[in-house]
LOPATOR-937911 format. One record per residue (C-alpha): residue in one letter; x, z, y. Coordinates in steps of 0.02 Angstrom, whole numbers, plus 32768, in hexadecimal, padded with zeros to 4 digits. Each point is the difference from the previous one (the first is absolute). Layout:
<nodes>
AXZY ...
</nodes>
This chain:
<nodes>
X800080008000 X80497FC680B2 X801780A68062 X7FF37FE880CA X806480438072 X7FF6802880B8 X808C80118085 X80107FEB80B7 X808080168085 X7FF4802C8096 X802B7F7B8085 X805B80678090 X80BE7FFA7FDB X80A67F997FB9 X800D801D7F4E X809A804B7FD6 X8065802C7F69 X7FA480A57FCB X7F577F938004 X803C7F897F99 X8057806A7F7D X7F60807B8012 X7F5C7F878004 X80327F4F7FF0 X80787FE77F70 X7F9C806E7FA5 X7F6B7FA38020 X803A7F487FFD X803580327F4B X7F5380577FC0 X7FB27F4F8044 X804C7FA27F7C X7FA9805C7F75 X7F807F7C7FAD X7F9A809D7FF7 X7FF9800680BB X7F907FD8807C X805A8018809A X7FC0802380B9 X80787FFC807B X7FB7801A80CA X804A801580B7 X7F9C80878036 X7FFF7FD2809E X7F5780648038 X804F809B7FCE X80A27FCC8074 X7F7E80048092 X7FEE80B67FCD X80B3802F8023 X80487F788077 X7FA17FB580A7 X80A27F8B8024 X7FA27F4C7FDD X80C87FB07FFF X8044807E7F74 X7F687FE47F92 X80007F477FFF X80B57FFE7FE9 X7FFE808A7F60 X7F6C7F9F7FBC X80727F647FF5 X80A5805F7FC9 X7F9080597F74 X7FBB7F677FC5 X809C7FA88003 X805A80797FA8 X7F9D801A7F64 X7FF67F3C7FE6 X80C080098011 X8020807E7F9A X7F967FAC7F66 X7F5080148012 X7FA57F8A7FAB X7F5A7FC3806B X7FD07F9F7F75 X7FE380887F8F X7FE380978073 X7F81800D8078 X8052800880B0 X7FAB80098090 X7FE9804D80B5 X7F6D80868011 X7FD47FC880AD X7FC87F5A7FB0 X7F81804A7F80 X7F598008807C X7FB4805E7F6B X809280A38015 X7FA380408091 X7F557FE17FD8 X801A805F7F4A X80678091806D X7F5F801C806D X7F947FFF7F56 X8074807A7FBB X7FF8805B80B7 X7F4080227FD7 X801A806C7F64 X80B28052802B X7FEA80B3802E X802B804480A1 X8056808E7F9C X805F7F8A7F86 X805E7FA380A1 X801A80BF8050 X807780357F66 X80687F5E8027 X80B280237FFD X802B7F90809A X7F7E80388056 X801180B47FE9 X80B47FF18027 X7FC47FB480A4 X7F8680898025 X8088809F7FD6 X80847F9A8071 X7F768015807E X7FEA80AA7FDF X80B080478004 X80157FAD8093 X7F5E8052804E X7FB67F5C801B X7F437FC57FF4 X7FFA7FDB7F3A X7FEA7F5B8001 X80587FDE808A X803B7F4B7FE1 X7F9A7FD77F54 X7FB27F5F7FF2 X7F717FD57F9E X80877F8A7FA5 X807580977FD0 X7F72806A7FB2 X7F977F587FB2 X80BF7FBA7FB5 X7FC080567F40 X7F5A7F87800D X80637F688039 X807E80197F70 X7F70803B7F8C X7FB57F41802F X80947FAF7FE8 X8011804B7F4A X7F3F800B7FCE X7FE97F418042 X80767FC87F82 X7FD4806F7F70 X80A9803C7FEF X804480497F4D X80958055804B X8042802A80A3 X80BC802C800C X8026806880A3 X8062808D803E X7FEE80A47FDE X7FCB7FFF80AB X7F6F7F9B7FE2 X7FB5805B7F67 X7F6A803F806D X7FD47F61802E X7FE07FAF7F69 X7FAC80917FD1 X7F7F7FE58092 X7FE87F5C7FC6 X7FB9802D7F41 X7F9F8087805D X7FA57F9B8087 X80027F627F71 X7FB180897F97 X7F71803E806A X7FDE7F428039 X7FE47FCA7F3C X7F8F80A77FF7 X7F917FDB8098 X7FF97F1D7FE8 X80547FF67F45 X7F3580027FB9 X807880247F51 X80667F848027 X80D180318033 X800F7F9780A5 X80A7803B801C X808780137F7D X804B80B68017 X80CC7FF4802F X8089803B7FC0 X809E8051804B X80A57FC47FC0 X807D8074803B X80AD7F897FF7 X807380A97FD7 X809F7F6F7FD3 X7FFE7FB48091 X80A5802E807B X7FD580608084 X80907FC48075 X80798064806C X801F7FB980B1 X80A98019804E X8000809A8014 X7FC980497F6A X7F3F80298024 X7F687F767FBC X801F7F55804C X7F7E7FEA8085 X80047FB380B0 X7FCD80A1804D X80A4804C7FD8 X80527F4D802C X806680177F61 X7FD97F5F7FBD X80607F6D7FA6 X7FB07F5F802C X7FC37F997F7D X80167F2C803D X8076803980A5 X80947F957FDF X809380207F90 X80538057808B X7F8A80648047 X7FE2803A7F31 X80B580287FF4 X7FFD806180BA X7F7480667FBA X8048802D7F53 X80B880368076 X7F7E80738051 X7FDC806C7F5F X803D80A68011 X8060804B7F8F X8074809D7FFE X80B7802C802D X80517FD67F57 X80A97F948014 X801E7F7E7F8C X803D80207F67 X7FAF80A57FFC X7F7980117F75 X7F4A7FC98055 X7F4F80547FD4 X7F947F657FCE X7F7280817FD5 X7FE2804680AB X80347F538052 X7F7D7FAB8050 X807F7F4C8018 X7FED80107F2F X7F4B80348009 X7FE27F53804F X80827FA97F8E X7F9980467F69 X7F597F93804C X80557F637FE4 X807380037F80 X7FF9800B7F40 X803480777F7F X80AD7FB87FE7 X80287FE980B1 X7FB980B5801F X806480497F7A X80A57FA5804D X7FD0802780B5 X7FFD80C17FC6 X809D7FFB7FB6 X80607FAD80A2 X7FB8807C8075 X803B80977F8B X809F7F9F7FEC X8022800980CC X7FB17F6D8029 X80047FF880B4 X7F5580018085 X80377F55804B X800D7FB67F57 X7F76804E7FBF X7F917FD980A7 X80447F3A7FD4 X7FD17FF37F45 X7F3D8047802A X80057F888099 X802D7F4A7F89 X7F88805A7F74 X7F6F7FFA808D X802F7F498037 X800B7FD77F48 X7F3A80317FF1 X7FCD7FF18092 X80607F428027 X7F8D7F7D7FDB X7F578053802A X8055801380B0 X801F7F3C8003 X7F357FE77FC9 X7FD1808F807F X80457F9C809B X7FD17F607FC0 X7F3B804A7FF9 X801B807C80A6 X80167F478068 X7F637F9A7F94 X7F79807B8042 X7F707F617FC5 X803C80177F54 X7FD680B08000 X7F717FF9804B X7FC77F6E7F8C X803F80887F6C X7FA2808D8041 X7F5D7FAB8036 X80017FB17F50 X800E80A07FB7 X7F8080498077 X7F857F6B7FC2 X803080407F3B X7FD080A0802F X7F637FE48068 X7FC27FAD7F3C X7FDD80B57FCD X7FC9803E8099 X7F8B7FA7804D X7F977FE37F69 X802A80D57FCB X7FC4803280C1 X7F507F8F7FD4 X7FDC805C7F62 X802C80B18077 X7F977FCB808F X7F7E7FD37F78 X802680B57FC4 X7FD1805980A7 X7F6F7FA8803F X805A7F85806C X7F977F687FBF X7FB77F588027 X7F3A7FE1802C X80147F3F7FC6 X7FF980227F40 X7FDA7F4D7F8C X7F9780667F72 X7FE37F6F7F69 X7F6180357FAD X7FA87FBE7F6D X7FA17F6E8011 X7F2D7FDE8000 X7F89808F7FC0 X808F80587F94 X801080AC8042 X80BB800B7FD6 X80A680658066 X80587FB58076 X80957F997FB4 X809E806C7FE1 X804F7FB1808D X7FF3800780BD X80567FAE8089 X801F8058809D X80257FB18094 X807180548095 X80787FC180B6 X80A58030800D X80797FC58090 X803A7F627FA9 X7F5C7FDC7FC7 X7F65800B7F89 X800A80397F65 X7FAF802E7F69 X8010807D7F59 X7F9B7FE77F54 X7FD780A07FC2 X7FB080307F47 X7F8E80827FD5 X806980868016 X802F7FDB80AC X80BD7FC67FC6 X80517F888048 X800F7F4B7F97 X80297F8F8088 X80507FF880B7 X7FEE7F46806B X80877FCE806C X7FBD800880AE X7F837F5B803C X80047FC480A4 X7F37803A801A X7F7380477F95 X7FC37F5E7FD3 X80867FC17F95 X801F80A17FB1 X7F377FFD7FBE X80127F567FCA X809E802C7F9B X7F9580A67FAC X7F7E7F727FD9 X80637FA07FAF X805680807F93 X7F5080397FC2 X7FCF7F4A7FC3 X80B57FAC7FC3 X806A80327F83 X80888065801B X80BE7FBE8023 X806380B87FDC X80C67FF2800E X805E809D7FBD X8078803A807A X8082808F7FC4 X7F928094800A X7F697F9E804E X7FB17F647FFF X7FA37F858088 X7F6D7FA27FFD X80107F43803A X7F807F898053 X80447F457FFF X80AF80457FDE X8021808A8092 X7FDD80B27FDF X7F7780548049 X7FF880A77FB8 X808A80877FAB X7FDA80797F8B X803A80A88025 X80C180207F9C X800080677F3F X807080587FBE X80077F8F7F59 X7FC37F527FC5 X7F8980307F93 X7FA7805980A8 X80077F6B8042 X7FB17FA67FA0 X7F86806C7FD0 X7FDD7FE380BA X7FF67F4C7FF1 X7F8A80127F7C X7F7D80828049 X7FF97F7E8096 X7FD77F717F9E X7F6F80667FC7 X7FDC8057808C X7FE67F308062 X7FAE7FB47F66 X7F4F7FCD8011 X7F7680647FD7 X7F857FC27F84 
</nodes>
């Protein structure tokens, strides 16, 4: 069974070495399991939360995205995409906003920290809270839930949230769920391998310390940074401590068992800090080399990664526009123009299983086939006016079906284009099962 998993990263700063040890590697690697179904975002909503510099956040958002192509991600396989280009993020946050309680949101780490900060300094509480800092759980509890997520790997620091999420996804499947799970509960993955990075001097890598190695600077400004590492007093040829050594700490993130083992032995040997600061230094440009060639090469073709991330964004927006219908459905937020086929002269028989149900969005009209249950069989591509999106319905109801199976979905064709998409399984045989209970569900009635 194909397990789905959510990340996103926060579009505000330059990646540097400790995120890419920490977050990407890690996660670039876990994409290539044929298990896997990836989601990789810019969450660059939740950078509005933290950042109100328009310049920095446009130019993260396209250092981010350029880095994790660079650096192997496959857009093929995984799902990559920007948040602020799924319209159907927000609108599920506000659903989600309707059902959160005010007392969940209070016991928010961030926020709380926020509202002591206040406090000790004998301020007004929530002196400088924004609706955006105490909504951030719903927003990330939307941008999990939306996608059904299996797994959610975060920081320790981001436990809490993810809990939030299965508790609001939780009380929204009690109050809408009529029996049925809406939202898949997620899971935290807690990555307690991956290298929590020392900076140059010693404490967590992290811009606010400005301890940072950069991670595409030029070779250089890499070797600059690694000269920077502090280490202690010891002369060479005296014996060096690679245990309590942060230069071998960072050596130990990049290196291999063999090279460890030898690295050890030189610095116990007397290996001296210059030396030692050069062999970590062409170790780094060894890894870190050719990614750096693809990272400027994307960094100055901004259309290509837009054309990467919209297309991704378009992947995406397959599972949730046609997931936010059946929610909307769920709630009450439904259409007055329903096509109800009944049975035909004198017969007092149901309706038939299926029912169209026509709706506007901003690119257009639209329509959804829904059977008996109320789940969702069918969404149309959007039609220039209502008109030619009835005549299409019509004409589905009296011609035989053209299905096309489509990975995890399949289309239904009118003279050759697609007009409709199923919603995505989880396995063929749901899928066709689909394609089978629609045939039914549009065959005449006797």
């Amino acid at each position: 069974m194909t397990t789905r998993i959510l990340t996103g990263i926060t579009t505000t700063g330059t990646p540097h070495l400790g995120n890419y040890a920490g977050a990407i590697r890690p996660a670039i690697v876990a994409s290539r399991d044929p298990q896997a179904d990836s989601f990789y975002f810019l969450a660059d909503y939740h950078a509005l939360i933290k950042c109100d510099d328009p310049t920095r956040i446009q130019r993260s958002r396209l250092e981010i995205a350029a880095t994790w192509l660079a650096c192997g991600l496959d857009a093929d396989k995984a799902t990559f995409y920007r948040q602020s280009d799924i319209p159907e993020i927000p609108e599920l946050t506000w659903l989600l906003t309707c059902v959160s309680a005010k007392g969940l949101l209070n016991r928010a780490h961030a926020y709380k920290a926020s509202v002591d900060k206040n406090v000790e300094a004998g301020e007004d509480p929530d002196a400088g809270v924004t609706m955006g800092l105490y909504s951030y759980p719903v927003l990330m509890a939307a941008d999990i839930l939306m996608f059904n997520a299996h797994k959610v790997p975060v920081g320790r620091d981001q436990i809490q949230h993810v809990e939030m999420a299965r508790d609001i996804g939780q009380r929204f499947n009690h109050l809408f769920g009529n029996g049925k799970e809406l939202f898949t509960l997620p899971e935290v993955v807690i990555e307690e391998d991956v290298a929590t990075l020392p900076g140059l001097d010693g404490r967590k890598m992290s811009k606010s310390y400005d301890n940072t190695i950069p991670l595409f600077g030029t070779a250089k400004q890499l070797k600059d940074a690694v000269a920077r590492i502090v280490t202690d007093s010891r002369a060479p040829g005296e014996p060096k401590d690679p245990d309590n050594s942060h230069l071998f700490t960072l050596y130990q993130a990049f290196s291999t068992h063999e090279q460890q083992a030898a690295f050890r032995a030189e610095l116990l040997g007397g290996l001296a800090w210059g030396e030692a600061k050069q062999r970590l230094f062409e170790l780094l440009d060894n890894e870190l080399g050719e990614a750096r060639e693809r990272y400027h090469a994307l960094i100055t073709r901004p259309a290509d990664l837009e054309d990467i991330l919209l297309a991704g964004a378009a992947k995406a927006r397959r599972i949730a526009t046609p997931f936010l219908g059946e929610l909307r459905e769920a709630v009450g937020l439904r259409s007055f123009r329903e096509q109800v086929q009944v049975a035909s002269e004198g017969k007092k028989k149901a309706a038939k299983a299926a029912r169209f149900v026509s709706f506007r969005e901003d690119d257009g009209f639209r329509f959804r086939l829904l059977d008996a249950a109320g789940e969702q069989l069918l969404l149309s591509i959007a039609f220039a006016d209502g008109k030619a999106a009835g005549q299409v319905t019509k004409r589905l109801q009296s011609e035989a079906l053209d299905l096309h199976a489509e990975l995890n979905a399949f289309s239904v064709r009118l003279d050759g284009e697609a007009v409709a998409y199923s919603p995505e399984f989880s396995t063929d045989a749901e899928r066709d099962a689909a394609m089978h209970r629609l045939r039914e569900a549009l065959a005449p009635q006797e």
